[in-house]
VEXDREN-2710 file (C-alpha; in Angstrom, 1 decimal):
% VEXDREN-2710
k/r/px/py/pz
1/UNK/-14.6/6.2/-34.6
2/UNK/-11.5/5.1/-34.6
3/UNK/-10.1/8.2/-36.2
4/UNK/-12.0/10.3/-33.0
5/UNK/-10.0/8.4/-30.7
6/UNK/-6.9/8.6/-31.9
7/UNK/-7.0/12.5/-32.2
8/UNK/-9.0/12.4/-28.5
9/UNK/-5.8/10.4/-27.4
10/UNK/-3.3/12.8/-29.4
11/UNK/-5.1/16.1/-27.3
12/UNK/-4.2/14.1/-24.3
13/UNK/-0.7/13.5/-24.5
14/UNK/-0.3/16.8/-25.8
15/UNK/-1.9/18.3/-23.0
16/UNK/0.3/16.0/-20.5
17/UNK/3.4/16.9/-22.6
18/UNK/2.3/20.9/-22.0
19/UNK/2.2/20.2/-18.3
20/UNK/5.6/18.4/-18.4
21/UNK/7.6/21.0/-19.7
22/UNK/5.7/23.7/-17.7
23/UNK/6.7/22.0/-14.3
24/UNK/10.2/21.8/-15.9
25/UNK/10.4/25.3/-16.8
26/UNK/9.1/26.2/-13.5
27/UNK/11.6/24.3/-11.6
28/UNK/14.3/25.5/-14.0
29/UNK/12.7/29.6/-13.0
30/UNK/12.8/28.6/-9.5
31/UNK/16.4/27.4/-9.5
32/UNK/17.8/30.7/-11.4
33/UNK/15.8/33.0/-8.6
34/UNK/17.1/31.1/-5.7
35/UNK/20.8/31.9/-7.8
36/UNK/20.0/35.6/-8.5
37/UNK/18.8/35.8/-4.5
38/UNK/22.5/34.8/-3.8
39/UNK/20.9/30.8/-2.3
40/UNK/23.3/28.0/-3.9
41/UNK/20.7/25.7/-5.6
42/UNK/19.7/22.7/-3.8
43/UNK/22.6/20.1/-5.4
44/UNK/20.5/16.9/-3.9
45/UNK/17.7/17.3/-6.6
46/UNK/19.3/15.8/-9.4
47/UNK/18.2/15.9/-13.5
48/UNK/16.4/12.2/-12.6
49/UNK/14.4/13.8/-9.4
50/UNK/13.3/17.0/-11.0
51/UNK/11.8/14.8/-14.0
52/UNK/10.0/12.7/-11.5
53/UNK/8.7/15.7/-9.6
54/UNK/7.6/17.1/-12.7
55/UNK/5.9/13.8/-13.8
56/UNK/4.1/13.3/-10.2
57/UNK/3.1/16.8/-10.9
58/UNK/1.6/16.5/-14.9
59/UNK/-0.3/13.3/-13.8
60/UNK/-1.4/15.3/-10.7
61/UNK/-2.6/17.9/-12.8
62/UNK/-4.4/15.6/-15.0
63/UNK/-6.1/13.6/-12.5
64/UNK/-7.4/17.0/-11.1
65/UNK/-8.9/17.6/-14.3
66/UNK/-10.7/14.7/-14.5
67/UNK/-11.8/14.8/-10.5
68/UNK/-13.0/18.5/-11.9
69/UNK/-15.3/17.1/-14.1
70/UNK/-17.5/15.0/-11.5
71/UNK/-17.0/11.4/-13.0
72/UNK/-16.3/10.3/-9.5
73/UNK/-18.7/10.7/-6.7
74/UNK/-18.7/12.0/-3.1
75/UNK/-18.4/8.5/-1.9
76/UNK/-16.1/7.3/-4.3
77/UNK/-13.9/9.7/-3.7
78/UNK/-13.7/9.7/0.0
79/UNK/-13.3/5.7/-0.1
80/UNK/-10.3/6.2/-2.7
81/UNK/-8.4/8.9/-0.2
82/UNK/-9.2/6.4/2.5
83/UNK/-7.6/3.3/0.8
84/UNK/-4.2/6.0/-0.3
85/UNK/-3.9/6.8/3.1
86/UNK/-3.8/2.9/4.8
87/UNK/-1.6/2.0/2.1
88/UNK/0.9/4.7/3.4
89/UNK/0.1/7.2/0.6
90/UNK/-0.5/10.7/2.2
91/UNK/1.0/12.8/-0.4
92/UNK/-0.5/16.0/-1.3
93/UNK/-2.1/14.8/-4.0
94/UNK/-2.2/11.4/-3.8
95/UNK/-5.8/10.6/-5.2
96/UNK/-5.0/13.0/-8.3
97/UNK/-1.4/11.2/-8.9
98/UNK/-3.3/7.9/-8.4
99/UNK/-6.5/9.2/-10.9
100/UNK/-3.7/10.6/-13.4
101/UNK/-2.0/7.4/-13.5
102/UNK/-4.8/5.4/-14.3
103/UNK/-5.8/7.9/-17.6
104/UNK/-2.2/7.7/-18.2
105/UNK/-1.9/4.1/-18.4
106/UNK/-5.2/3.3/-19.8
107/UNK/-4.0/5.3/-22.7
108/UNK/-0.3/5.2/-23.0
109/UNK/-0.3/1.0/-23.0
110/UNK/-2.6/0.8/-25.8
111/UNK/-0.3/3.2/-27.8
112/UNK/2.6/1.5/-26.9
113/UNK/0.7/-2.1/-27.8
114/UNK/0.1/-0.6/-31.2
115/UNK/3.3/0.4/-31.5
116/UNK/4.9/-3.0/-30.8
117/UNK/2.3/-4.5/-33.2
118/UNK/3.3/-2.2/-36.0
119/UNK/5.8/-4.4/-37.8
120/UNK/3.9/-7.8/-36.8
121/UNK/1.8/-9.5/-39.4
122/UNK/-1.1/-11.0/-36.9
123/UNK/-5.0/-11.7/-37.4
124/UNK/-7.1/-8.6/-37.7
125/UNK/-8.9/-9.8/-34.5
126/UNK/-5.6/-10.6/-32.8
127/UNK/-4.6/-6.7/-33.4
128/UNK/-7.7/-5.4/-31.7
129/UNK/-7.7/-7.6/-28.8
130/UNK/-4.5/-7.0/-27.4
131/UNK/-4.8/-3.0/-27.1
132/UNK/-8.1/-3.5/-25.2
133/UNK/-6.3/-6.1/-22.8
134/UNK/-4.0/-3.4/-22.7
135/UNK/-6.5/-1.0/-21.6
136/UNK/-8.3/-3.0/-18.9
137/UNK/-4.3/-3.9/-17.9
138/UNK/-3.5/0.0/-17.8
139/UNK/-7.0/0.9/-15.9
140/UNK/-6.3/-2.1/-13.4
141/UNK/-2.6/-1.9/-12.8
142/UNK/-2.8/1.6/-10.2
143/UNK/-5.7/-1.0/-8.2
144/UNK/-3.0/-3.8/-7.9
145/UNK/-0.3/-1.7/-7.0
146/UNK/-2.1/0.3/-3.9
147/UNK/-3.8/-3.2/-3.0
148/UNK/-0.5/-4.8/-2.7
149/UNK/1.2/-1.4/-0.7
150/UNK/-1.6/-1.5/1.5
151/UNK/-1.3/-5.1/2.2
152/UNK/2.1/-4.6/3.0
153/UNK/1.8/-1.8/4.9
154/UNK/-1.0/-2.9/6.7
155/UNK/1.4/-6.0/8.1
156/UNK/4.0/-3.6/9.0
157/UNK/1.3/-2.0/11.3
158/UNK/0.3/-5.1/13.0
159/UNK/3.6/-6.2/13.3
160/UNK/5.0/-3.1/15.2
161/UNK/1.7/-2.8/17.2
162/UNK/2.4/-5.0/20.3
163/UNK/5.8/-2.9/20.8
164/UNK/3.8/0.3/21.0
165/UNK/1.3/-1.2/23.2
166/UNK/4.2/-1.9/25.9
167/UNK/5.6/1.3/25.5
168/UNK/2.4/3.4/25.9
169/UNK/2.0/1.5/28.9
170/UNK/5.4/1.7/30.2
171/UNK/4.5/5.9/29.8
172/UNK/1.4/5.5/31.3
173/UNK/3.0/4.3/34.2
174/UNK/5.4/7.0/34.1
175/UNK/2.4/9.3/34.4
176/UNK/1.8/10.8/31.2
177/UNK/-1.1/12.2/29.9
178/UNK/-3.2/10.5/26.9
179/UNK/-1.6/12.9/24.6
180/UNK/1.9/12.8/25.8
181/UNK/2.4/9.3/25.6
182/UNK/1.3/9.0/22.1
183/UNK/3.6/11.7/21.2
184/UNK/6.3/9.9/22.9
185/UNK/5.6/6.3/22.0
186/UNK/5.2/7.8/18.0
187/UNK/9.1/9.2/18.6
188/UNK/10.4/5.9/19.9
189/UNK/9.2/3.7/17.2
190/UNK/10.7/5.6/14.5
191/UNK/13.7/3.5/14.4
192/UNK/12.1/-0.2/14.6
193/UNK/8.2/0.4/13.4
194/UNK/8.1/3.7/11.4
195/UNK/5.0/2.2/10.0
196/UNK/3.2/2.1/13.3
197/UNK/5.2/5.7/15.0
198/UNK/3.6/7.3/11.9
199/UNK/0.2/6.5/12.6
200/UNK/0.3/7.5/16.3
201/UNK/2.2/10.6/15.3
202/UNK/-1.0/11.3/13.3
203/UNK/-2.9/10.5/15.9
204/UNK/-1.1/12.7/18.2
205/UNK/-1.5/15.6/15.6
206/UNK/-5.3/15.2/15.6
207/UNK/-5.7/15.1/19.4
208/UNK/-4.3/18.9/19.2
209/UNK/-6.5/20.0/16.4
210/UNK/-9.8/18.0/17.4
211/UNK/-12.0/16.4/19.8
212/UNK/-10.3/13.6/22.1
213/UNK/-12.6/10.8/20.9
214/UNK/-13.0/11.8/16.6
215/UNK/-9.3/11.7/17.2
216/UNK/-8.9/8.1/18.2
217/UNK/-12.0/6.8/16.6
218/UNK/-10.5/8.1/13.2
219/UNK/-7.1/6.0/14.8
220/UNK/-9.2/2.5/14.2
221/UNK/-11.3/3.4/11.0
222/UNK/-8.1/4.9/9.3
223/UNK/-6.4/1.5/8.6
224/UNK/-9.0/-1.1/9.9
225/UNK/-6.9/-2.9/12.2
226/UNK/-8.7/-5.1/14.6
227/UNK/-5.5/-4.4/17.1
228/UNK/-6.0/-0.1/16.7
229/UNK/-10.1/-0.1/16.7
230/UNK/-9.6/-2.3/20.2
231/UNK/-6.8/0.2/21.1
232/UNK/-8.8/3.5/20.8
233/UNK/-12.1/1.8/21.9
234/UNK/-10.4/1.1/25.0
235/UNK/-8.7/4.1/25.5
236/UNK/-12.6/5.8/24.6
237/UNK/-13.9/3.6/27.4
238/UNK/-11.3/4.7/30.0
239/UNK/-12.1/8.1/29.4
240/UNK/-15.0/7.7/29.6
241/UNK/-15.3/5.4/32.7
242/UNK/-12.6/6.6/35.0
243/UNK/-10.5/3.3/34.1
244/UNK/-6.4/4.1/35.1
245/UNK/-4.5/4.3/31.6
246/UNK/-2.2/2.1/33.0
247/UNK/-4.9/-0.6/34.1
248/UNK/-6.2/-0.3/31.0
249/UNK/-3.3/-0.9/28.7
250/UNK/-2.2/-3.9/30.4
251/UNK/-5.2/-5.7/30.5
252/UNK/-5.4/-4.9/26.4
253/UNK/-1.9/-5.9/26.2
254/UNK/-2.2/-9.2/27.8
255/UNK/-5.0/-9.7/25.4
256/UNK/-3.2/-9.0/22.3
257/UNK/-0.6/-11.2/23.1
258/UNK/-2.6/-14.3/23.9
259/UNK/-4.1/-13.7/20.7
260/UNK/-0.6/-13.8/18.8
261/UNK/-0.2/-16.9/20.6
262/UNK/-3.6/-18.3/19.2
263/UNK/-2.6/-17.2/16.0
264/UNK/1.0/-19.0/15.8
265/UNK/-0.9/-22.3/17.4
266/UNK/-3.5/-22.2/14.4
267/UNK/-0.4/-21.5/11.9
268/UNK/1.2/-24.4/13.8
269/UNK/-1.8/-26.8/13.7
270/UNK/-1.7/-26.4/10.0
271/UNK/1.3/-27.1/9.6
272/UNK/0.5/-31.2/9.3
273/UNK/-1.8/-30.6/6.9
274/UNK/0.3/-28.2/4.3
275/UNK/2.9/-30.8/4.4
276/UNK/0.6/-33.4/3.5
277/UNK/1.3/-32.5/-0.2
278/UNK/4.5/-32.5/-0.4
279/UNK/5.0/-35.6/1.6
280/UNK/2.9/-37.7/-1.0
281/UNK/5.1/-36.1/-3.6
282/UNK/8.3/-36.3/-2.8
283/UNK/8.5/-39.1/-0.2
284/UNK/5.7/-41.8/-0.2
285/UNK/7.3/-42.4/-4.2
286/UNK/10.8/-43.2/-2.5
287/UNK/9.3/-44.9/0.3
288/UNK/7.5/-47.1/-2.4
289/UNK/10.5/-47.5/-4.8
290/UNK/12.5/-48.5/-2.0
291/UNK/9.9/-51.0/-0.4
292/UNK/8.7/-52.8/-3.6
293/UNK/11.6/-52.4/-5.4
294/UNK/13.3/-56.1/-4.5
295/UNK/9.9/-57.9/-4.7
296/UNK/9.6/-56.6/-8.1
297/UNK/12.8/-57.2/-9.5
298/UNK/12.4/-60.5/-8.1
299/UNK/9.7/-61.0/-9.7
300/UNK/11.1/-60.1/-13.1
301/UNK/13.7/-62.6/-12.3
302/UNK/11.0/-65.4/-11.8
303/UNK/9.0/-64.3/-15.1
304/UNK/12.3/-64.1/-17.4
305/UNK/13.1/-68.0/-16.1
END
């Protein structure tokens, strides 16, 4: 068994290591035709790029060959590209980088764990336990890492979203279209919100290529903010209703804003409570020390006569 898996695991790194030098040998192809073409060679991509292209690129090929072999279901799948993309993650091939570095890890930290353990004279159940916890570790460690971008990200969204709201409605009173605002609001918040100008600028992009309202319904389901699903549900409903943009946006506005304010007075009412803690560690001990501290030296004093 354990002679299967290690030659399995040798066929695999193997196969990565082909892939590797491939990419490199492509780049390296590339490079010398752009020279014989009379192009100078991109200078910016340095040695230490063009090996992390080519790694993005081996653990993009490998995830493809696992996506190839039908593990992963239709739903699966279509969940997966939907958490890369609200965590920011709209690479090419994001879900085969993101698949390729979980078979990666869940191999490659085992090996390594072994490797460590070499030289280290440890209980025979001790040796097998760690490079399984440093399988699950490997297997988990992709999950964390787009949780916690997506989290992030997902803030930066929210946080940038009432600015947008003001200037789409500062446009919309400039009378622009639907479509030209976004476009316009998307180029403005490049420098404070990128976060947020990217996800209308995708928006904008769909309302060109499809239907007005798959377009902004795919706005609220692409990162499941409560602020965007109320933003393109109201923008659906004064389409659909004859609303004015303009009347429209200001009411939403207004109603994001109160509900920032509800939010910092609920942050704010807990604020007594979270500093219960510390008060009862830090300062009620003082307080005590410096109260009873007389009586009970005094009272020392007495028991000592």
């Amino acid at each position: 068994m354990l002679a299967a898996t290690g030659a399995g695991t040798l066929l695999l790194f193997a196969a990565a290591f082909a892939l590797l030098q491939m990419s490199l040998r492509q780049q390296r192809l590339a490079a010398r035709m752009q020279i014989c073409r009379g192009q100078a060679p991109v200078a910016a991509a340095t040695r230490q790029d063009m090996m992390k292209g080519a790694w993005s690129r081996g653990l993009a090929a490998l995830g493809q060959m696992i996506l190839r072999t039908g593990l992963l279901s239709v739903r699966t799948r279509a969940e997966l590209e939907l958490t890369l993309v609200s965590s920011g993650l709209r690479g090419r091939n994001g879900l085969e980088v993101f698949i390729g570095s979980k078979i990666g890890l869940l191999v490659g930290l085992p090996l390594l764990a072994m490797l460590v353990l070499r030289g280290v004279h440890l209980p025979y159940g001790v040796t097998l336990v760690i490079p399984a916890a440093a399988s699950v570790a490997g297997l988990l460690l992709p999950d964390i890492v787009v949780r916690y971008r997506r989290k992030k990200y997902l803030q930066r969204v929210a946080l940038g979203l009432p600015d947008a709201l003001d200037l789409l409605m500062i446009c919309a009173q400039a009378g622009l279209g639907l479509t030209a605002a976004i476009v316009r609001v998307a180029d403005e918040m490049q420098d404070g919100h990128q976060d947020i100008g990217l996800e209308l600028a995708l928006t904008a992009n769909e309302l060109q290529l499809i239907e007005t309202r798959r377009a902004l319904m795919n706005m609220g389901s692409r990162t499941g903010i409560d602020g965007l699903v109320r933003l393109a549900n109201t923008l659906l409903q004064s389409m659909q209703y004859g609303t004015p943009l303009t009347d429209a946006m200001r009411s939403l506005s207004a109603e994001m804003r109160q509900d920032t304010l509800v939010r910092f007075e609920a942050r704010a009412a807990r604020l007594g409570v979270l500093l219960t803690v510390p008060m009862m560690i830090f300062v009620l001990p003082c307080l005590f020390l410096v109260v009873g501290g007389p009586a009970a030296v005094q009272v020392l004093s007495l028991g000592s006569q």
